[in-house]
C-alpha positions in Angstrom: 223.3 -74.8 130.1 220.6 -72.3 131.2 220.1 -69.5 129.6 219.4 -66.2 131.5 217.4 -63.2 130.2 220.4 -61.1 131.6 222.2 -62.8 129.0 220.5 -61.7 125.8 221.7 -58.6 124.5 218.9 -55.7 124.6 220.2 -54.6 121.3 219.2 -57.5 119.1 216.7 -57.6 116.8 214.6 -60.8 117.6 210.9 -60.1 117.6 208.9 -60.0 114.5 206.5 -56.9 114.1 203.0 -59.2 115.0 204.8 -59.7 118.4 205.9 -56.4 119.1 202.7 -55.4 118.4 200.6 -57.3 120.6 203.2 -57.1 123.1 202.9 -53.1 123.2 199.1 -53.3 122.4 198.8 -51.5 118.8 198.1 -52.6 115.5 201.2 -53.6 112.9 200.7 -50.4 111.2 201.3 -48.2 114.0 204.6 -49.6 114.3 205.0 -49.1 110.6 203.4 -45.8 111.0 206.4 -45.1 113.5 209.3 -46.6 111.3 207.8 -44.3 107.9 208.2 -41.0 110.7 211.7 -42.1 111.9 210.8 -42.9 115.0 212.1 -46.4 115.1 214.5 -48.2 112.9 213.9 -51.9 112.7 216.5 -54.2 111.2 215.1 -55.7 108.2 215.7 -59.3 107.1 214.5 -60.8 104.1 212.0 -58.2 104.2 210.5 -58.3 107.6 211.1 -56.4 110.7 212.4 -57.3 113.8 212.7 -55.4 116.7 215.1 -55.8 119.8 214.6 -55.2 123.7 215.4 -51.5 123.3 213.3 -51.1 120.3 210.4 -52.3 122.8 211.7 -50.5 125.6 211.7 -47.2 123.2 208.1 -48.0 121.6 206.5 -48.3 124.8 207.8 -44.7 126.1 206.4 -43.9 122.2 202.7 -45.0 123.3 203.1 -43.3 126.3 204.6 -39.9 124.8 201.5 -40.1 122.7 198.3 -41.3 124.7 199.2 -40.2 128.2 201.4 -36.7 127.8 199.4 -35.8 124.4 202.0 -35.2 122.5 202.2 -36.1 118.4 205.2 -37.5 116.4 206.3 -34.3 114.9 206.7 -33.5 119.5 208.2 -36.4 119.8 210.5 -35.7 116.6 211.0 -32.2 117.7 212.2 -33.2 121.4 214.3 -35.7 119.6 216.3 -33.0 117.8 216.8 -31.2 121.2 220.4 -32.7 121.8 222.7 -31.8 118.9 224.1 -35.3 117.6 227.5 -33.3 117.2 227.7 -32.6 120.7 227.2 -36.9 121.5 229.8 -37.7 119.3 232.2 -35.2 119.3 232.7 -33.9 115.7 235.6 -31.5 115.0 234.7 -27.6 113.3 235.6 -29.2 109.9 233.1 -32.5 110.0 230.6 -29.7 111.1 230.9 -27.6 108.7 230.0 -30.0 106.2 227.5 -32.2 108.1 223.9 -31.4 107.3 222.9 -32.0 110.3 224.6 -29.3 111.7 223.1 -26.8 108.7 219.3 -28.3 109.5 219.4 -28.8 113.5 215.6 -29.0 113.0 215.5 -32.8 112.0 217.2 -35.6 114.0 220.2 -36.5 111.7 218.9 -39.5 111.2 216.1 -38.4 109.1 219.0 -36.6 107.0 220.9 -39.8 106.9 223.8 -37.8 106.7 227.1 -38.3 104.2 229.3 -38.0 106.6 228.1 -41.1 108.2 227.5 -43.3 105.6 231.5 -42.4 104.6 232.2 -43.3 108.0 230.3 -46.7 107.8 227.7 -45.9 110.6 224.3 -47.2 110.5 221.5 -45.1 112.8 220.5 -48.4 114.8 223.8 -48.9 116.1 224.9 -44.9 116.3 225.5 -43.2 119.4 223.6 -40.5 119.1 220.3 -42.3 118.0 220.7 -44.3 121.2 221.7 -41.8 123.5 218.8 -39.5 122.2 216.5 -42.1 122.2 217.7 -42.8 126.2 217.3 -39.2 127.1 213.7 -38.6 126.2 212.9 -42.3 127.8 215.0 -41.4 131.2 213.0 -37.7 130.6 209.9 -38.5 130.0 209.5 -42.1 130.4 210.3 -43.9 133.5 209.1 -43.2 137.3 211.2 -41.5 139.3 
């Protein structure tokens, strides 16, 4: 049986950090530089990170973001908390009353890691509104048109 890139979904984690590394041209500790600001969430097994298509996809608009348009992570952070996560997912007035990332707009909610999501059993790698933020500033600012 062959197997086709096509087939491999973008969203799993399969490259260890040395690879992503050299494959995006930084040192480790950028990356880890990255994942310490928010700006990436790795899943972590038995202590090491690996990173999926998207996670490449997303840290290559990073390095652009950063050494062509000159902006810094706390740009980067700031654009990223353009698009209220409430708005993506569709909360009702009463999960916003009480969601802090509705009181501190400021900070992408997944710096917040708010308790209405961990009640709800969502994890910020596989969350809607990580992704979809994460897809808007790489549609934005990232690919050609």
């Amino acid at each position: 049986m062959e197997l086709k890139a096509d087939n491999i979904d973008p969203n799993k984690p399969i490259y260890p950090i040395g690879i992503v590394a050299e494959l995006i041209g930084v040192h480790p500790r950028t990356i880890r530089v990255y994942e310490q600001e928010g700006l990436i969430k790795p899943l972590r097994r038995g202590g090491k990170r690996f990173f999926s298509n998207s996670d490449l996809q997303w840290l290559r608009c990073l390095r652009k973001l950063i050494a062509e348009d000159g902006l810094n992570i706390a740009g980067i952070k700031k654009m990223l908390s353009m698009v209220p996560c409430w708005q993506i997912r569709n909360c009702d007035e009463e999960t916003r009353k009480n969601c802090p990332a509705v009181l501190n707009f400021s900070v992408p909610c997944w710096e917040l890691k708010p308790q209405v999501c961990r009640q709800r059993g969502l994890d910020c790698t596989e969350c809607e509104v990580y992704r979809n933020k994460l897809r808007y500033v790489m549609e934005a600012k990232c690919y050609d048109r």
